[in-house]
N, C-alpha and C positions, 0 to 999 in steps of 0.2 A: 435821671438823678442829677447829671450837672446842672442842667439850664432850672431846676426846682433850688440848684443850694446856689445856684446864679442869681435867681429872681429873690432869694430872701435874703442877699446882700453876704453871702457864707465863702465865698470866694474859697477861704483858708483851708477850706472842706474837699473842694476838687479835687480827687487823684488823678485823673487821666481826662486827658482832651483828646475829640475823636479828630480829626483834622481830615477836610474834603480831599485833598491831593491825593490823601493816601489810598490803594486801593486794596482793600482789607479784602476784597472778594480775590484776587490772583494771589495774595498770602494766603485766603484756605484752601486754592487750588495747588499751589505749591504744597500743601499738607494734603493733600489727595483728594480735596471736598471738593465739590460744584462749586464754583463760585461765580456769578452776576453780577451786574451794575445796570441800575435801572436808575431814568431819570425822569420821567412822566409816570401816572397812576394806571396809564394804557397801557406800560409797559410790565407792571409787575404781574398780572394773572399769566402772561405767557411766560415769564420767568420761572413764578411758582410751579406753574403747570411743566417746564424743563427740569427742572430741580429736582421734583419728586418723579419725573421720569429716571433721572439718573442715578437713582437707586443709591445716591452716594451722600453722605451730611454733606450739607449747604448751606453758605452763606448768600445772600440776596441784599446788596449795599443800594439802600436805599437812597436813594440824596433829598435831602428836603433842606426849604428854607428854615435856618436856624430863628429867625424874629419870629416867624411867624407859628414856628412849634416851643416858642418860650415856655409856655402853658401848659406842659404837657397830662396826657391823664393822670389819671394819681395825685393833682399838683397839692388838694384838698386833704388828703390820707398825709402824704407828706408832712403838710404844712400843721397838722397835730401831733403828728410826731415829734415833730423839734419844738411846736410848743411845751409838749411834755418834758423833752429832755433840758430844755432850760428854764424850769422852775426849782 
């Protein structure tokens, strides 16, 4: 949702920025969850495949390039919606 209300110039719309430093996977393990950090596409089927070994909810912190996932799915569904909502 951010990089969609990013790309249609919505800034004012952002509630939360996800920020790479942070490692959101040892904040759901600190909550008792599995948590990962994967940073190749190599890495995440063995992650997955641990995660659901662990019998435990799981986080899996994926890292991707932010430019390059500007675009994300949805960006089309999105981008009628807010034309609806501001007519």
């Amino acid at each position: 949702e951010r990089s969609s209300q990013l790309f249609f110039g919505m800034e004012r719309l952002v509630e939360c920025d996800l920020v790479a430093e942070t490692r959101y996977d040892k904040i759901a393990e600190a909550f008792g969850c599995y948590g990962e950090q994967v940073d190749t596409l190599e890495q995440f089927r063995p992650a997955l495949e641990r995660a659901t070994a662990s019998g435990k909810p799981a986080l899996i912190q994926v890292m991707v390039d932010h430019d390059a996932n500007m675009a994300p799915p949805g960006l089309l569904e999105f981008s009628s919606m807010v034309y609806r909502a501001t007519e």
